[in-house]
Structures are given as C-alpha cells and as structure tokens.
mmCIF file of the N, C-alpha and C atoms, coordinates in Angstrom:
data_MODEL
# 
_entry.id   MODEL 
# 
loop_
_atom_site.group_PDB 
_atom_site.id 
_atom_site.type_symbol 
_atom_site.label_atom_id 
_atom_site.label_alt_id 
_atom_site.label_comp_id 
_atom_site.label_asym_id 
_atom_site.label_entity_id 
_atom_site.label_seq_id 
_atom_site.pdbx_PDB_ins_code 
_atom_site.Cartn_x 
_atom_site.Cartn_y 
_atom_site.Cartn_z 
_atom_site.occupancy 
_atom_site.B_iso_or_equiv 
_atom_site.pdbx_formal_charge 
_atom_site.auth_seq_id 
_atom_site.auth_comp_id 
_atom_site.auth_asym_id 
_atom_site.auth_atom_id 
_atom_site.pdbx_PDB_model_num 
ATOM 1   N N  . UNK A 1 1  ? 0.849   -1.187 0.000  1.00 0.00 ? 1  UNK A N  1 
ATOM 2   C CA . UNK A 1 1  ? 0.000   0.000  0.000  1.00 0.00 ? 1  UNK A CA 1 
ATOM 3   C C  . UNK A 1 1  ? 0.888   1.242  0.000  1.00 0.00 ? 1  UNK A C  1 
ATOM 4   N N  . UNK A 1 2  ? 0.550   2.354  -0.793 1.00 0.00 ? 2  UNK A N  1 
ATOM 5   C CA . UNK A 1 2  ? 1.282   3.634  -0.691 1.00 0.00 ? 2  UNK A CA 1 
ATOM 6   C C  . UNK A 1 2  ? 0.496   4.158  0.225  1.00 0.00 ? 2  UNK A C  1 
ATOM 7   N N  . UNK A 1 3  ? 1.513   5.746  0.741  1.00 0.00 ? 3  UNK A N  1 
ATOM 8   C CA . UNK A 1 3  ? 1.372   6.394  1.713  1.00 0.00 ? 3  UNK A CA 1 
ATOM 9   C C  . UNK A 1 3  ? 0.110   6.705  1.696  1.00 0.00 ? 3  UNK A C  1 
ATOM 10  N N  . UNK A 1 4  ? -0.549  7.502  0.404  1.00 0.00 ? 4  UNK A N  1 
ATOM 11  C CA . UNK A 1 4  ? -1.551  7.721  0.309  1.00 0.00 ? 4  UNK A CA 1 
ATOM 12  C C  . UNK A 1 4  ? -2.753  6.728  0.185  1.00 0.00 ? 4  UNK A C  1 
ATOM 13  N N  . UNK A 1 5  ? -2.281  5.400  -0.034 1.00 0.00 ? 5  UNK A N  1 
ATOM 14  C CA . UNK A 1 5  ? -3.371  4.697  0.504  1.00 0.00 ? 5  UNK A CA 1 
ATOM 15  C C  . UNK A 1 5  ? -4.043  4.801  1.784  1.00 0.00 ? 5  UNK A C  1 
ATOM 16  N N  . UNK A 1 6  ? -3.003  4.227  2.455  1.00 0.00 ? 6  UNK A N  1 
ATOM 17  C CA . UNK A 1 6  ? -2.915  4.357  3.840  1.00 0.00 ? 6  UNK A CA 1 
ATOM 18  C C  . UNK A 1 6  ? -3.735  5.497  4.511  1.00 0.00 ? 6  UNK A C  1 
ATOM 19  N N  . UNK A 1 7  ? -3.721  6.465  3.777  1.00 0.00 ? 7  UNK A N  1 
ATOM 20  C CA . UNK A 1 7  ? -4.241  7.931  4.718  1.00 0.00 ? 7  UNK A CA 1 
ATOM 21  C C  . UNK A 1 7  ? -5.638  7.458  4.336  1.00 0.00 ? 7  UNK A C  1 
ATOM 22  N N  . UNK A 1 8  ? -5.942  7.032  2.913  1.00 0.00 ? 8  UNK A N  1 
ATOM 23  C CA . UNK A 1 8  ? -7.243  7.225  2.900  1.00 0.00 ? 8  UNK A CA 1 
ATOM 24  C C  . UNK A 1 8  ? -8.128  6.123  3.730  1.00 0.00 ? 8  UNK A C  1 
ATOM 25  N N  . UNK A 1 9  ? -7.509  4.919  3.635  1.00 0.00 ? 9  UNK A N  1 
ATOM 26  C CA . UNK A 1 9  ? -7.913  4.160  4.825  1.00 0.00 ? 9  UNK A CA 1 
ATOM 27  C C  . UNK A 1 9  ? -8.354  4.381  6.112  1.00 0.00 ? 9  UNK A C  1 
ATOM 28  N N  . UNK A 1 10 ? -7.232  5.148  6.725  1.00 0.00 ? 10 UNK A N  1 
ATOM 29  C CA . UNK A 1 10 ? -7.338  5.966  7.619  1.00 0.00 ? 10 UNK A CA 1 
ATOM 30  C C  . UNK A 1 10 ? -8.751  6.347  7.750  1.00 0.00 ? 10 UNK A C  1 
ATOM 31  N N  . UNK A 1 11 ? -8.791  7.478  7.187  1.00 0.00 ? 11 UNK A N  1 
ATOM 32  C CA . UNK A 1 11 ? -9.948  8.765  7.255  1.00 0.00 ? 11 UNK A CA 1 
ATOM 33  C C  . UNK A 1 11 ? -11.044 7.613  6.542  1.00 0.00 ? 11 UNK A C  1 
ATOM 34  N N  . UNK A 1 12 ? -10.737 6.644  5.893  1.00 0.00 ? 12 UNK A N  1 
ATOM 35  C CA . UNK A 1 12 ? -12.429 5.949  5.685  1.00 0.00 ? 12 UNK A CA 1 
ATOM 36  C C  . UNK A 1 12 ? -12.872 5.093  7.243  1.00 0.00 ? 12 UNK A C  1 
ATOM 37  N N  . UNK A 1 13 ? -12.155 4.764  7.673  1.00 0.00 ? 13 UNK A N  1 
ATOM 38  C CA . UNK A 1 13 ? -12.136 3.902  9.197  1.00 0.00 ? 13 UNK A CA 1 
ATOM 39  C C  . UNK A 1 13 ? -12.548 5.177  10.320 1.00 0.00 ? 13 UNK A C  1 
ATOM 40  N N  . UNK A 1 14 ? -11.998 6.325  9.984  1.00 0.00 ? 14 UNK A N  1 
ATOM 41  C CA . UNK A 1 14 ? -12.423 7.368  10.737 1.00 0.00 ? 14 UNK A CA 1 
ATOM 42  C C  . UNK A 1 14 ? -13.887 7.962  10.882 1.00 0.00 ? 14 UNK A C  1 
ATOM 43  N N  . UNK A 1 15 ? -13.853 8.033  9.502  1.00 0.00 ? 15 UNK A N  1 
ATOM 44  C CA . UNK A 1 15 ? -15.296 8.309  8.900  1.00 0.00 ? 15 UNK A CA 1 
ATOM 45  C C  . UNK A 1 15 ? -16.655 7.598  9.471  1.00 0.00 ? 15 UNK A C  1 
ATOM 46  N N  . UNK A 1 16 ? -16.032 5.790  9.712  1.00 0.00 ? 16 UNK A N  1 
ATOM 47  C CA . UNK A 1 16 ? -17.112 4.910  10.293 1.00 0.00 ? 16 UNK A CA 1 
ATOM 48  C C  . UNK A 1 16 ? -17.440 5.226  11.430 1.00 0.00 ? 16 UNK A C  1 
ATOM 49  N N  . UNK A 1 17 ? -15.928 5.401  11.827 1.00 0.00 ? 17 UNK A N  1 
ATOM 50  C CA . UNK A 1 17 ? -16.218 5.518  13.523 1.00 0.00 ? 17 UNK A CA 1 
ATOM 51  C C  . UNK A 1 17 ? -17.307 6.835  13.879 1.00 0.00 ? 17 UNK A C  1 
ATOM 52  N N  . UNK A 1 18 ? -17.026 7.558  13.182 1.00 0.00 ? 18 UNK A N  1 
ATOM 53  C CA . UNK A 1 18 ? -17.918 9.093  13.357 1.00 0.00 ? 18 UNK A CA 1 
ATOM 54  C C  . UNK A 1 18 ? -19.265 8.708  13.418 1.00 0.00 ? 18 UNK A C  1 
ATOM 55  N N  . UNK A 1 19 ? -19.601 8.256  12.369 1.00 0.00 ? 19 UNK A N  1 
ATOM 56  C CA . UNK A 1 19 ? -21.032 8.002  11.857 1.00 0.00 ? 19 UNK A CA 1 
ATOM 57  C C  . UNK A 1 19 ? -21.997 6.521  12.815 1.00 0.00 ? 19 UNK A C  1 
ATOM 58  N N  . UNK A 1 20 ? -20.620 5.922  13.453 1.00 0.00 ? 20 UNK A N  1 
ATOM 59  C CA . UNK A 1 20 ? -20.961 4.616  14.324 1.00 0.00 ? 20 UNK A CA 1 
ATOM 60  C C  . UNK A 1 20 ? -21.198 5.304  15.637 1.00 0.00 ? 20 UNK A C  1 
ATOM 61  N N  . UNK A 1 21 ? -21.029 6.386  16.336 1.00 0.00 ? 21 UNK A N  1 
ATOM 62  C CA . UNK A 1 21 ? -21.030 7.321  16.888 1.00 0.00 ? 21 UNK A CA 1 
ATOM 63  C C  . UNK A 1 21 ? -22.487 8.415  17.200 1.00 0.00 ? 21 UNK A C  1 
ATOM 64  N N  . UNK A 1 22 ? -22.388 8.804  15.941 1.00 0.00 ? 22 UNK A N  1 
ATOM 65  C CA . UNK A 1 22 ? -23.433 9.369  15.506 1.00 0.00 ? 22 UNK A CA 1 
ATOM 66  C C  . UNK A 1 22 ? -24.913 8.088  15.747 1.00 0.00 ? 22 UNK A C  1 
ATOM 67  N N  . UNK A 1 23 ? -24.566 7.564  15.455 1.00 0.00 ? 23 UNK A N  1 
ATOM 68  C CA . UNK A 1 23 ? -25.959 6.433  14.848 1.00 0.00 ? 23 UNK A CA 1 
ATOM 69  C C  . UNK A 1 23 ? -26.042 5.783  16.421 1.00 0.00 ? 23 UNK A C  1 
ATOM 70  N N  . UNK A 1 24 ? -24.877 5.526  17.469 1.00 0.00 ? 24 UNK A N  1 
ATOM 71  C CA . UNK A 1 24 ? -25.244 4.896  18.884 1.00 0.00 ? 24 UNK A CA 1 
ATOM 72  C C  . UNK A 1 24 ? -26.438 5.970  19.482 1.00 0.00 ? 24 UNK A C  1 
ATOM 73  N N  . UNK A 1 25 ? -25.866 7.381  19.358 1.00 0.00 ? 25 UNK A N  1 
ATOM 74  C CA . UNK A 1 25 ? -26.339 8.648  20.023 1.00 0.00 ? 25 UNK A CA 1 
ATOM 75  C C  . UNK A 1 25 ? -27.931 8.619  19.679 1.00 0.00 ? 25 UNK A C  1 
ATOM 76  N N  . UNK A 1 26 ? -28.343 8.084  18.742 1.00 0.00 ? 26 UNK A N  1 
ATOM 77  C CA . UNK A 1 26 ? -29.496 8.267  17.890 1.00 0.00 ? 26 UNK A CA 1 
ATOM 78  C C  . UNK A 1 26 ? -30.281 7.123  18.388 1.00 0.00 ? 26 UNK A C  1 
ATOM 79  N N  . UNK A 1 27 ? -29.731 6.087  18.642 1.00 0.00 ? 27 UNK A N  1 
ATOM 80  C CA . UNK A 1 27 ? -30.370 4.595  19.646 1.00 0.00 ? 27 UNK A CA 1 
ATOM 81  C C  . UNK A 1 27 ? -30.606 5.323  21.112 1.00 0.00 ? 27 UNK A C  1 
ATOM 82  N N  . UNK A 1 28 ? -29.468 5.828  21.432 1.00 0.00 ? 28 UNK A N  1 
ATOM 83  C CA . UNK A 1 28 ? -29.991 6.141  23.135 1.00 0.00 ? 28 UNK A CA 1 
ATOM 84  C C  . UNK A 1 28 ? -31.230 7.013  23.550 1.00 0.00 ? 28 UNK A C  1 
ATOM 85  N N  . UNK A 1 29 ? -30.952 8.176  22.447 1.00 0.00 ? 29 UNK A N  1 
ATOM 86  C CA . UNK A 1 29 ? -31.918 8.501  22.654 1.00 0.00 ? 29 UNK A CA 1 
ATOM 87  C C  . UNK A 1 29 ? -33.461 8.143  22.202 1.00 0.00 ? 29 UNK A C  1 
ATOM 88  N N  . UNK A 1 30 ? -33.288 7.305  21.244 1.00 0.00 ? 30 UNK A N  1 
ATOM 89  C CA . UNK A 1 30 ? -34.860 6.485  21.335 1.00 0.00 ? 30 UNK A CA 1 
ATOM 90  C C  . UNK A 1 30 ? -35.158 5.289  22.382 1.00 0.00 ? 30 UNK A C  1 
ATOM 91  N N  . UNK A 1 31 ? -34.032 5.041  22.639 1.00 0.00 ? 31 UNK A N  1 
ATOM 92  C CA . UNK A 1 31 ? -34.039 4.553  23.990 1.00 0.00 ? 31 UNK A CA 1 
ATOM 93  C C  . UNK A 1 31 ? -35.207 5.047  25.532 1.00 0.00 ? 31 UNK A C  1 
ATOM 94  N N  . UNK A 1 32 ? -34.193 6.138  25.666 1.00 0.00 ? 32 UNK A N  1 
ATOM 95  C CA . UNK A 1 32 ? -34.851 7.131  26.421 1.00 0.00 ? 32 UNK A CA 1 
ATOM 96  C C  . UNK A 1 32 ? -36.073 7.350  26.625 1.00 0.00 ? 32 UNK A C  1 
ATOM 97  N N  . UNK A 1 33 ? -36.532 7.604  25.124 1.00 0.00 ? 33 UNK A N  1 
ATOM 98  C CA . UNK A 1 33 ? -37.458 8.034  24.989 1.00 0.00 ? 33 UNK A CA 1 
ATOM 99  C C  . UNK A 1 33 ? -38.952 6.686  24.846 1.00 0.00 ? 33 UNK A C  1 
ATOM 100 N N  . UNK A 1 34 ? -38.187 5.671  24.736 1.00 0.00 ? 34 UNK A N  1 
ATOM 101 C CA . UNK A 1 34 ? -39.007 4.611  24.338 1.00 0.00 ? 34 UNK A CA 1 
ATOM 102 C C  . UNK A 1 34 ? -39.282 4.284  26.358 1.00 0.00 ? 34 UNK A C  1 
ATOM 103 N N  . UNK A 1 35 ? -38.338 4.137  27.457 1.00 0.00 ? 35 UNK A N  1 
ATOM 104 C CA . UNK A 1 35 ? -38.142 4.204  28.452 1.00 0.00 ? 35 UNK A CA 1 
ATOM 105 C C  . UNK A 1 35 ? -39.298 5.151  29.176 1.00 0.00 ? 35 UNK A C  1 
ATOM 106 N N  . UNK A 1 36 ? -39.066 6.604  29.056 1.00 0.00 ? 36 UNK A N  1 
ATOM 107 C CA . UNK A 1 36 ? -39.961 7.669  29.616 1.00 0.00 ? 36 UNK A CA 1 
ATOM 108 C C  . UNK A 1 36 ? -41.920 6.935  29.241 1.00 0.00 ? 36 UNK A C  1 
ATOM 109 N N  . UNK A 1 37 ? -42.144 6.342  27.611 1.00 0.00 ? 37 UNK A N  1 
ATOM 110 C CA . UNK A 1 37 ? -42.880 6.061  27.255 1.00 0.00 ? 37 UNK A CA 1 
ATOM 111 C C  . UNK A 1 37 ? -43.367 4.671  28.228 1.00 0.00 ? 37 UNK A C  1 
ATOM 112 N N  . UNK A 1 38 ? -42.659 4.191  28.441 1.00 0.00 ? 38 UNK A N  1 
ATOM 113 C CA . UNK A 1 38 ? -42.698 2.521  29.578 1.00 0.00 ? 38 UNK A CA 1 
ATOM 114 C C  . UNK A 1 38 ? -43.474 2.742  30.608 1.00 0.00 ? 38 UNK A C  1 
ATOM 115 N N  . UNK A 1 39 ? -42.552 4.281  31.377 1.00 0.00 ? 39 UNK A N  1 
ATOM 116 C CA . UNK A 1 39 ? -42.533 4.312  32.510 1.00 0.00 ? 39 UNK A CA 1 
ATOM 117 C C  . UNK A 1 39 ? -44.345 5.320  32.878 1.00 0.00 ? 39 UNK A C  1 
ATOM 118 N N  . UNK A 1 40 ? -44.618 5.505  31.865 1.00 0.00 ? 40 UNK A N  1 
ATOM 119 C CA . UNK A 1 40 ? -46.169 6.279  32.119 1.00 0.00 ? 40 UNK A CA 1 
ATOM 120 C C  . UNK A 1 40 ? -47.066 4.590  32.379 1.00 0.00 ? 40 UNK A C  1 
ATOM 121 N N  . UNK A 1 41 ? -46.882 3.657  31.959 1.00 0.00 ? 41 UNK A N  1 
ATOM 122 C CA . UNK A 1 41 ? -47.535 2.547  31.789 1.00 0.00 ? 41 UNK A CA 1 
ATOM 123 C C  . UNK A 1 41 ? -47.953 1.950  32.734 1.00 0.00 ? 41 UNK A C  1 
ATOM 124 N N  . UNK A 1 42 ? -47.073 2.426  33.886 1.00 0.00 ? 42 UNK A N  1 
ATOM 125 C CA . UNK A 1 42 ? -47.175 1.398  35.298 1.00 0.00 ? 42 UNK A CA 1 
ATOM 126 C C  . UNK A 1 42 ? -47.087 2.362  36.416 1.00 0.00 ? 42 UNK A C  1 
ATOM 127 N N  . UNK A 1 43 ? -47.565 2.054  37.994 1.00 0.00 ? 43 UNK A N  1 
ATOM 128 C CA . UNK A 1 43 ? -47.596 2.733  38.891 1.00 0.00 ? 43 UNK A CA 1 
ATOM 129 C C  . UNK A 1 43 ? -46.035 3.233  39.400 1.00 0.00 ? 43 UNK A C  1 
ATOM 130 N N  . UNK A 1 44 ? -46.017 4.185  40.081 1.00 0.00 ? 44 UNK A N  1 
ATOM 131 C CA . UNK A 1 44 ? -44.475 4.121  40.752 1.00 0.00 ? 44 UNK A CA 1 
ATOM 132 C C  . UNK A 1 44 ? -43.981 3.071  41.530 1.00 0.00 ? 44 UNK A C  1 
ATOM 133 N N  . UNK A 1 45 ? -42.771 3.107  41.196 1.00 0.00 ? 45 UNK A N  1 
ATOM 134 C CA . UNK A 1 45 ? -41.907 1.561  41.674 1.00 0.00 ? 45 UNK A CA 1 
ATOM 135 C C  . UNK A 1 45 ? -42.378 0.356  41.093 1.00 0.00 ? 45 UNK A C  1 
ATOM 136 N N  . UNK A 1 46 ? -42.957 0.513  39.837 1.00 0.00 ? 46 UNK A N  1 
ATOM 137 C CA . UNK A 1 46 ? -43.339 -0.651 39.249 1.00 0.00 ? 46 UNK A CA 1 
ATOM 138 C C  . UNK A 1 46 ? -42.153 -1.592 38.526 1.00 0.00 ? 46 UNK A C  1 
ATOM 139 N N  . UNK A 1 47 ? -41.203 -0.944 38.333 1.00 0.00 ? 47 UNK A N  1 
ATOM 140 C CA . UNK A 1 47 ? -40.069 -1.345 37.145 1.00 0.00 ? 47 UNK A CA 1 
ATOM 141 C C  . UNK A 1 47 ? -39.587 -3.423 37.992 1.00 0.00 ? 47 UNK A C  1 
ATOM 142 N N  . UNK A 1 48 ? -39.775 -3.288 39.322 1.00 0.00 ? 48 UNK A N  1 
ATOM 143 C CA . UNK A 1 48 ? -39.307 -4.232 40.426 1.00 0.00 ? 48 UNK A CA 1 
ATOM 144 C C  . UNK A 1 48 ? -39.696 -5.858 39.654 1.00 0.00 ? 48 UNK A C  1 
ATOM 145 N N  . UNK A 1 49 ? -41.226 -5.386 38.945 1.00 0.00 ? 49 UNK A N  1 
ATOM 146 C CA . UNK A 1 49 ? -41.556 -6.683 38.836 1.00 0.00 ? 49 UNK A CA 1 
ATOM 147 C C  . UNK A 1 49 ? -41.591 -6.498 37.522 1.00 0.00 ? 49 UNK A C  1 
# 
C-alpha cells in the first residue's frame, strides 16, 4: 500500500467511527425516549416486577 493509501484508509475507518457514533447517540436517545414512554404505563416503583 502507498502512503496515500494508507491515509485514505485511515480517514475511511475514521469516517465509520464518526457516523458509528453518531448512529449509537441516535439509539440512546430512542431509547430514552421509548423508556420515559414505559414508565407512564405502570404505577411508581413498578419497574421491580
């Protein structure tokens, strides 16, 4: 591989990571939000059972 392969490798592996990043952030918060939605469902301190 030349140098400039290499870089672009680089920055394409970089690129994933960004966007793998991006896309976790985007689960948690439907997470969250799927969670807040749960938690209207049941009385307080229900989560136990």
């Amino acid at each position: 591989m030349t140098h400039s392969n290499i870089a672009g490798a680089i920055n394409a592996a970089h690129a994933g990571v960004e966007a793998a990043k991006r896309e976790g952030a985007r689960y948690a918060v439907e997470c969250g939000r799927l969670l807040d939605q749960a938690k209207e469902t049941g009385p307080h301190g229900g989560w136990d059972a």
